[in-house]
DSSP file (Angstrom, degrees, kcal/mol; ACC not computed):
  #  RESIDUE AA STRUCTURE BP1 BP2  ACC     N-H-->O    O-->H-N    N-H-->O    O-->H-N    TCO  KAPPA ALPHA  PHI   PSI    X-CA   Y-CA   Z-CA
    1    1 A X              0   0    0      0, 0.0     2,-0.6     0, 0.0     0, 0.0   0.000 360.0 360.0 360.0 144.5    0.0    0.0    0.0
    2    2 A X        -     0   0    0      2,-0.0     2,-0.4     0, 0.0     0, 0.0  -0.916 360.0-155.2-135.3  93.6    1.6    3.3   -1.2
    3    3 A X        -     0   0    0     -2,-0.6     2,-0.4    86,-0.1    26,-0.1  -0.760   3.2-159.1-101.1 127.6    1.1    5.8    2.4
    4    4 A X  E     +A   28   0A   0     24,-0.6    24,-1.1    -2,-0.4     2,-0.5  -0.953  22.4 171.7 -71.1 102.2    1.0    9.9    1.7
    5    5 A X  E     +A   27   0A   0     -2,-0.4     2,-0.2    22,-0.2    22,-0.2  -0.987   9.4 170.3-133.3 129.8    1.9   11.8    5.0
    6    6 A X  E     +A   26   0A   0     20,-1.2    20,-1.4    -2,-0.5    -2,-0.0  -0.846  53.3  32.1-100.6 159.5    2.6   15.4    5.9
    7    7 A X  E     +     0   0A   0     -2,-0.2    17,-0.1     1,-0.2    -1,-0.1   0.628  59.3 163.8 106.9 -19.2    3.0   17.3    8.5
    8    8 A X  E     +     0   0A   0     18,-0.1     2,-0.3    -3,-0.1    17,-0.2  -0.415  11.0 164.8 -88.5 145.5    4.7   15.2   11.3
    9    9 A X  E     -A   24   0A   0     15,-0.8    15,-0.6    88,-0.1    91,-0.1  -0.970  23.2-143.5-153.5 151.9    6.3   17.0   14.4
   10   10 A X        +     0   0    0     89,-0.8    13,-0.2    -2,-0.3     2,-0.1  -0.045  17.6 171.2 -87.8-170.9    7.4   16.2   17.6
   11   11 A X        -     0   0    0     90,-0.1    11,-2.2    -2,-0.1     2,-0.6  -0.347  18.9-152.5 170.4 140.2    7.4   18.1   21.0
   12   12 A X  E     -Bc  21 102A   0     89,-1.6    91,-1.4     9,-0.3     2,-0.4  -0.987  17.1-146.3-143.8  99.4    8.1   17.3   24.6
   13   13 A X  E     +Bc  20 103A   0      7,-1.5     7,-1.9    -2,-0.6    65,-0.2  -0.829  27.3 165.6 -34.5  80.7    6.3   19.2   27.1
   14   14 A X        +     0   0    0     89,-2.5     2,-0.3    -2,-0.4     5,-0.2  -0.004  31.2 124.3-121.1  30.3    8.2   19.8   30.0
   15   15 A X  S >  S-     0   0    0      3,-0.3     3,-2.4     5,-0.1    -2,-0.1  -0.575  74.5 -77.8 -88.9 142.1    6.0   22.7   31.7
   16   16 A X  T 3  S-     0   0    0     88,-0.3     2,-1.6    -2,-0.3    -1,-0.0   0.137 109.0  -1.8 -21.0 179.3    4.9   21.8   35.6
   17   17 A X  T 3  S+     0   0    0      1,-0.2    -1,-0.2    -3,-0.1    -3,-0.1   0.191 127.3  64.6  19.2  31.5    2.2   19.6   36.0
   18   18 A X    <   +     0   0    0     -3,-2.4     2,-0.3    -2,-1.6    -3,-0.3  -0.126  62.6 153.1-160.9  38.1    1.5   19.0   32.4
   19   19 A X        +     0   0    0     -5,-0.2    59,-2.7    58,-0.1     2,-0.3  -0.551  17.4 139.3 -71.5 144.3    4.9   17.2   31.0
   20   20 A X  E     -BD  13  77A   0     -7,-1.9    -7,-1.5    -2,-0.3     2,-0.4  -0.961  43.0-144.1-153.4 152.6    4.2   15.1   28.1
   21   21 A X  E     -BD  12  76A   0     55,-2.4    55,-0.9    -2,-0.3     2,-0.5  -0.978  22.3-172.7-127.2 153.6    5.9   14.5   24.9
   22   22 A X  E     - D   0  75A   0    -11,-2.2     2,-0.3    -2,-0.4    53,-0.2  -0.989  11.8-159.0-144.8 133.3    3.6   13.9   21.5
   23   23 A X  E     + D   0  74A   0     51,-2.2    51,-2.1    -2,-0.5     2,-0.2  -0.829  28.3 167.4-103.5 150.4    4.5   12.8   17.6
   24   24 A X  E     +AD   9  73A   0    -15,-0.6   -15,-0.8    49,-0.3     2,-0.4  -0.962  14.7 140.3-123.2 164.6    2.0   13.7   14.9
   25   25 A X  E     - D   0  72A   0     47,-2.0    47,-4.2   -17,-0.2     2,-0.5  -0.956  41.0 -93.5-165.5-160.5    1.1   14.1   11.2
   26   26 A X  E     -AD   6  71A   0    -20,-1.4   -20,-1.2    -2,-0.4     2,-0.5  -0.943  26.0-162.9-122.2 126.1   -1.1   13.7    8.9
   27   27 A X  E     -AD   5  70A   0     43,-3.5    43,-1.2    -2,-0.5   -22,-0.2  -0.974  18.8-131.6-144.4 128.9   -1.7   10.8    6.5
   28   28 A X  E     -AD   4  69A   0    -24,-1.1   -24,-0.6    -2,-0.5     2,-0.4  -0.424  29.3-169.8-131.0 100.9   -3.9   10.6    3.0
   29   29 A X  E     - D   0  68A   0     39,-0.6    39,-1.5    -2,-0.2     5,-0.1  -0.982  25.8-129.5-123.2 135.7   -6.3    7.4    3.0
   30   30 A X  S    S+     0   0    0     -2,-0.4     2,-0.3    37,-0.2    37,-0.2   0.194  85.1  31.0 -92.1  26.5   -8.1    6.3    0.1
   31   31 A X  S >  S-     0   0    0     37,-0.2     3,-1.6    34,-0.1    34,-0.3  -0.883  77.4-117.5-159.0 154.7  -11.6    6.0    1.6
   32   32 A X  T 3  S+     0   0    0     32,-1.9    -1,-0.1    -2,-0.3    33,-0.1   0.962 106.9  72.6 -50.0 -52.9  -13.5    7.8    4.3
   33   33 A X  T 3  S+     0   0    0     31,-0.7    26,-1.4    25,-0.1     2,-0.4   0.553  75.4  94.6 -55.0  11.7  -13.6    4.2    6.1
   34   34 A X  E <   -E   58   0B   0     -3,-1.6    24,-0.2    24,-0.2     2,-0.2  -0.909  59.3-146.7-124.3 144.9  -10.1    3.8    7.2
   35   35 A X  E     -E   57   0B   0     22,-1.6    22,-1.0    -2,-0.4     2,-0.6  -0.740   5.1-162.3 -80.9 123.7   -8.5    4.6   10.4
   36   36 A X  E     +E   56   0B   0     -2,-0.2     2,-0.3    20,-0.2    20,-0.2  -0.932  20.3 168.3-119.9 152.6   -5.2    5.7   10.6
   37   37 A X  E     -E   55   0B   0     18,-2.4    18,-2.1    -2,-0.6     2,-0.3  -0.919  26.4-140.3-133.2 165.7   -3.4    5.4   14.3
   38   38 A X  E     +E   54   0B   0     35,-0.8     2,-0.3    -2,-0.3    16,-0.2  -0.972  28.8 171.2-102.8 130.8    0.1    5.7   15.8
   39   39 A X  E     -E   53   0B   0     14,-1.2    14,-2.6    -2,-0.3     2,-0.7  -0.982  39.5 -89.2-106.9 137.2    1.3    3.2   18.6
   40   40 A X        -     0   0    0     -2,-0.3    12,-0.2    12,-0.2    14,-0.0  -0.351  44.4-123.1 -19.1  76.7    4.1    2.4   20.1
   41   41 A X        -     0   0    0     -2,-0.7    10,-0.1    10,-0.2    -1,-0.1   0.194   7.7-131.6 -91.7-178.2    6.1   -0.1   18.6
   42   42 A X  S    S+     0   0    0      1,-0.0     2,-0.7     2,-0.0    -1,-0.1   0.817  93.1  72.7 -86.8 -25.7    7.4   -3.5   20.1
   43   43 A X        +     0   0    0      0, 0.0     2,-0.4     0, 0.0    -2,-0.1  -0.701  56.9 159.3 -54.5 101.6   11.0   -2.7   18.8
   44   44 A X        -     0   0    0     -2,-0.7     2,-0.1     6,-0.1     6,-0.1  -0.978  26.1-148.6-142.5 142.3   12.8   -0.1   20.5
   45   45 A X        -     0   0    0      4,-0.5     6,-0.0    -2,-0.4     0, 0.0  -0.262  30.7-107.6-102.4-155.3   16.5    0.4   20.5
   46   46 A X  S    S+     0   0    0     -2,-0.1     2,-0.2     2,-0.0    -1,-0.1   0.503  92.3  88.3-108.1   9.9   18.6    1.9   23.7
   47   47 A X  S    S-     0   0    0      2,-0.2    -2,-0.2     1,-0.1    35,-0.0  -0.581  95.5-102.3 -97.5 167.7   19.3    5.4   22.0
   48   48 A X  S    S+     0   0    0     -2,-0.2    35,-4.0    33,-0.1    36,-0.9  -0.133  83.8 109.8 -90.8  42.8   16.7    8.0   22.5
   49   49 A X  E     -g   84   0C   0     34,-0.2    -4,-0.5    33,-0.2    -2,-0.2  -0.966  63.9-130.4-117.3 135.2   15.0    7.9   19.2
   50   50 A X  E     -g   85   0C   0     34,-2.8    36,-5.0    -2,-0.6     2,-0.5  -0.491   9.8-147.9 -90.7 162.9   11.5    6.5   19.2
   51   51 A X        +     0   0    0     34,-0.2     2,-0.3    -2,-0.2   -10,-0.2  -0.768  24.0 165.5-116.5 126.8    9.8    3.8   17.0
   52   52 A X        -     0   0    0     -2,-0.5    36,-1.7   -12,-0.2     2,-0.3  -0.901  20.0-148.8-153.8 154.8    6.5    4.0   16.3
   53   53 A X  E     -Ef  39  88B   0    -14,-2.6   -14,-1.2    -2,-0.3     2,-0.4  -0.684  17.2-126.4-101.9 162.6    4.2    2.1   13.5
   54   54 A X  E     -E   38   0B   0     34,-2.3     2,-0.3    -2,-0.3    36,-0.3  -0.982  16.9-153.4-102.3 123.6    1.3    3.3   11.8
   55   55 A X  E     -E   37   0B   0    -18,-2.1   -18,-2.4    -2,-0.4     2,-0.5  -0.837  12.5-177.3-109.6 124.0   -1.7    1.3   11.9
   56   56 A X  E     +E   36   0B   0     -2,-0.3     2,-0.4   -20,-0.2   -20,-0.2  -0.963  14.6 172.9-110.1 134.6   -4.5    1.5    8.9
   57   57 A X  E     -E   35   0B   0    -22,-1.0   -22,-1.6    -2,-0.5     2,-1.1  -0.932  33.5-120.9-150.6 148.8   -7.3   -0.3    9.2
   58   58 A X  E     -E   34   0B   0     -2,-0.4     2,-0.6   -24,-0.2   -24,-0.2  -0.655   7.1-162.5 -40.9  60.6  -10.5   -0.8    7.6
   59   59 A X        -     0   0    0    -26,-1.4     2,-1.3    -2,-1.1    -1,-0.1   0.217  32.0-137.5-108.1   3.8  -13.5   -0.2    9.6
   60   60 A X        +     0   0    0     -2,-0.6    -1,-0.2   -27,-0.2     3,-0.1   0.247  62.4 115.3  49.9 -10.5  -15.7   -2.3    7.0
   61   61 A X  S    S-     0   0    0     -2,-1.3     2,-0.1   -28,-0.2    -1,-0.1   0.032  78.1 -52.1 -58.3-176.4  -18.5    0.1    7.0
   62   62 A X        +     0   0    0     -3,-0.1     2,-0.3   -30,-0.1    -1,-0.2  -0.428  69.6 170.2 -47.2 118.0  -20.2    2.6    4.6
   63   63 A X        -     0   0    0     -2,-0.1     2,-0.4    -3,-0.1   -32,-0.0  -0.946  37.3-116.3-148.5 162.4  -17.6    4.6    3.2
   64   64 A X        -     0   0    0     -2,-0.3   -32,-1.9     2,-0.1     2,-0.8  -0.749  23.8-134.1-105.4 145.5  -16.9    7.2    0.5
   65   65 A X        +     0   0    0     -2,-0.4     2,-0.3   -34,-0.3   -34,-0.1  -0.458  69.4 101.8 -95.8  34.1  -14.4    6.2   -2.4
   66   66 A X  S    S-     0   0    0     -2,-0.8    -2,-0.1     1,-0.1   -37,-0.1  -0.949  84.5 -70.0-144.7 159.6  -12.4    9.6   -2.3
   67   67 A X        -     0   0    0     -2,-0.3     2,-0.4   -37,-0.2   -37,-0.2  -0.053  55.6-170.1 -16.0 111.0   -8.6   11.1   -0.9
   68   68 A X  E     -D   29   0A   0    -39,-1.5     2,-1.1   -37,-0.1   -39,-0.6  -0.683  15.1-153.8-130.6 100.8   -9.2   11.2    2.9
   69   69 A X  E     -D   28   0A   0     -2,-0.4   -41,-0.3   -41,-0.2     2,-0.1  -0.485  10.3-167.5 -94.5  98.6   -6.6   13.0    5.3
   70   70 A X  E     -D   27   0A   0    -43,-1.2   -43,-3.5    -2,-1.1     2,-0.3  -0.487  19.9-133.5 -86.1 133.7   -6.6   11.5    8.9
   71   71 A X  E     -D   26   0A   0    -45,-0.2     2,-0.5    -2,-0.1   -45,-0.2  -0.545  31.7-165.4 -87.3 137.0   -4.6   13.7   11.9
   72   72 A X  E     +D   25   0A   0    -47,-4.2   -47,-2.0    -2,-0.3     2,-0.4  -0.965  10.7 177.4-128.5 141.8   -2.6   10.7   13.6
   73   73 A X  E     -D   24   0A   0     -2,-0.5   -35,-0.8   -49,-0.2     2,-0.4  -0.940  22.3-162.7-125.8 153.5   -1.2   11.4   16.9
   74   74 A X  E     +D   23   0A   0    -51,-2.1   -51,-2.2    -2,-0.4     2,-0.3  -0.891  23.5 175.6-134.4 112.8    0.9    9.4   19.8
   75   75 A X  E     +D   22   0A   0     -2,-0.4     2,-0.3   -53,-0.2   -53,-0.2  -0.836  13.1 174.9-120.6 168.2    1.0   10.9   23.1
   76   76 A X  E     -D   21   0A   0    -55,-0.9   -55,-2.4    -2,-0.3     2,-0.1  -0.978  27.3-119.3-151.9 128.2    2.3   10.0   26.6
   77   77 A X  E     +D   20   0A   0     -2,-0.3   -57,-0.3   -57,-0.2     2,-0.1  -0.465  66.2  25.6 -71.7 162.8    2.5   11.7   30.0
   78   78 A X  S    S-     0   0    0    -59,-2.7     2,-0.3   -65,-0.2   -65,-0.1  -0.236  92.2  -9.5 104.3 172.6    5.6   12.5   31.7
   79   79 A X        -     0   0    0    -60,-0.1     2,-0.4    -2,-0.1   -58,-0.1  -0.528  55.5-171.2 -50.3 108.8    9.2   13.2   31.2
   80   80 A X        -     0   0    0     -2,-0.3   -68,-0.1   -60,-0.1    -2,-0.1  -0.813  26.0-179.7-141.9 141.5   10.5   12.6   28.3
   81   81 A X        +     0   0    0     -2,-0.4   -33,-0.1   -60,-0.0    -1,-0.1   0.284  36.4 144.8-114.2  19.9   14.1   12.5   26.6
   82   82 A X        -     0   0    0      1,-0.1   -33,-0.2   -35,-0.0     3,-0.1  -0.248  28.5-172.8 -90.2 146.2   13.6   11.7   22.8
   83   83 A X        -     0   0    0    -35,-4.0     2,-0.3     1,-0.4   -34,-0.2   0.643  64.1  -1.3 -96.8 -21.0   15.5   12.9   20.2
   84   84 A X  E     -g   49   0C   0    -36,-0.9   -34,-2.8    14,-0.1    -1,-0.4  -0.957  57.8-129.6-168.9 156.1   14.0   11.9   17.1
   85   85 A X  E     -gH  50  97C   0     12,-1.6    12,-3.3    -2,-0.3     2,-0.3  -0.941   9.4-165.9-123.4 129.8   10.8    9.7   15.9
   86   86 A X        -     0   0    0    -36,-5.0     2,-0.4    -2,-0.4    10,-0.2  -0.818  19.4-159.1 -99.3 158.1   11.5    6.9   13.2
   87   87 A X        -     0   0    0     -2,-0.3     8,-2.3   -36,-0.2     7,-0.3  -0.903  12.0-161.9-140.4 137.6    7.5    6.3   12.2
   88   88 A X  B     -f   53   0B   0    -36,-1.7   -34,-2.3    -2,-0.4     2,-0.3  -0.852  15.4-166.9-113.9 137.3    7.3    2.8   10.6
   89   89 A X  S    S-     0   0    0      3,-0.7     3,-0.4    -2,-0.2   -34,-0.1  -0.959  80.6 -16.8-142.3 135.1    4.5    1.1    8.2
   90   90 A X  S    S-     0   0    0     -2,-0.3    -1,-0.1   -36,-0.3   -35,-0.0   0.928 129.0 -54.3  31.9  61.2    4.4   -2.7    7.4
   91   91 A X  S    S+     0   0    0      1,-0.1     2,-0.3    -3,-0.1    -1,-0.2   0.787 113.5 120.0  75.2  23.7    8.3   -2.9    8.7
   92   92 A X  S    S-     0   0    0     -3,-0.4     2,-1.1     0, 0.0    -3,-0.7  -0.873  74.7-115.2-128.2 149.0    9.4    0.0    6.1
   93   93 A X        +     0   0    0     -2,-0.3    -5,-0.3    -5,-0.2     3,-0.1  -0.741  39.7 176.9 -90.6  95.2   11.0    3.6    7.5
   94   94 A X        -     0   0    0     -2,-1.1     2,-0.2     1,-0.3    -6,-0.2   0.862  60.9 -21.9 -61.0 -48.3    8.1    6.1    6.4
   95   95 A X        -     0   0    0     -8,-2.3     2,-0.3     2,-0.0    -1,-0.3  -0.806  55.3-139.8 168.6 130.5    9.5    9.1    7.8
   96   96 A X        -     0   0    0     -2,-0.2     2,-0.4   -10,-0.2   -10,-0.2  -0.761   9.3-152.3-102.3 131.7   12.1   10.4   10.6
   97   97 A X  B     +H   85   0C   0    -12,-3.3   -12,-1.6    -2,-0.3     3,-0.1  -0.855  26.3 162.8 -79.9 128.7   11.4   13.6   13.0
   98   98 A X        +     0   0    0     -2,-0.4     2,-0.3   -14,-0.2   -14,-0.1  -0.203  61.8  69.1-124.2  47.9   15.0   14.8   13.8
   99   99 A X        -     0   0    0      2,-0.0   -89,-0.8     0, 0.0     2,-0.6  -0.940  66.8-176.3-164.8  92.4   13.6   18.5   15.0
  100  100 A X        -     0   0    0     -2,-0.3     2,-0.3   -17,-0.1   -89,-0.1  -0.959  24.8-133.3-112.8 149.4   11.7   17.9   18.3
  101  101 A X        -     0   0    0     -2,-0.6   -89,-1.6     2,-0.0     2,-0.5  -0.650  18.3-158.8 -82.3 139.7   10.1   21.1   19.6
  102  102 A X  E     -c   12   0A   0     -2,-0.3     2,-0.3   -91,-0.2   -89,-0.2  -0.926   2.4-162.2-117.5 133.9   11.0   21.4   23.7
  103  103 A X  E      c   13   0A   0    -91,-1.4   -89,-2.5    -2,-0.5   -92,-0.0  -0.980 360.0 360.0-118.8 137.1    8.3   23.8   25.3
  104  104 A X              0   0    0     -2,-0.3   -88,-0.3   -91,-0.1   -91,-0.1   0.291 360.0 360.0-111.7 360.0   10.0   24.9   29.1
């Protein structure tokens, strides 16, 4: 399957009581019935750049036949030290963040 995405940025939230760090983008599905998600993948190395896959899936319902651009996000509370996001689909390197935004 041949995935379109724009958009993606990082950011690690380190302001009091509200640290978090979050990857997003945006990704181009060719019917109103598909999901796209990020998660956490089961691979992870020991450096501080994060893995995540991209999930599409198929929601088998009623759906429109046209260009469809789904916001995909992965967030986590808490402290966070990453340096960069590899984002993976079906085992492939789709597209590296090496610019994460720090908010103090």
């Amino acid at each position: 399957m041949n995935i379109t995405t724009k958009d993606w940025a990082a950011q690690i939230n380190r302001m009091p009581g509200a640290a978090f760090f979050r990857a997003s983008g945006t990704v181009t599905v060719v019917n109103s019935g598909i999901t796209a998600k990020l998660v956490l993948s089961e691979v992870q190395d020991k450096s501080n750049d994060l893995r995540l896959d991209l999930k599409i899936e198929d929601t088998g319902g009623i759906s429109l036949p046209a260009l469809t651009e789904r916001f995909v996000e992965y967030r986590v509370a808490g402290e966070s030290n990453v340096t960069g996001v590899s984002i993976f689909f079906e085992g492939k390197l789709l597209h590296h963040i090496d610019e994460v935004l720090i908010t103090d």
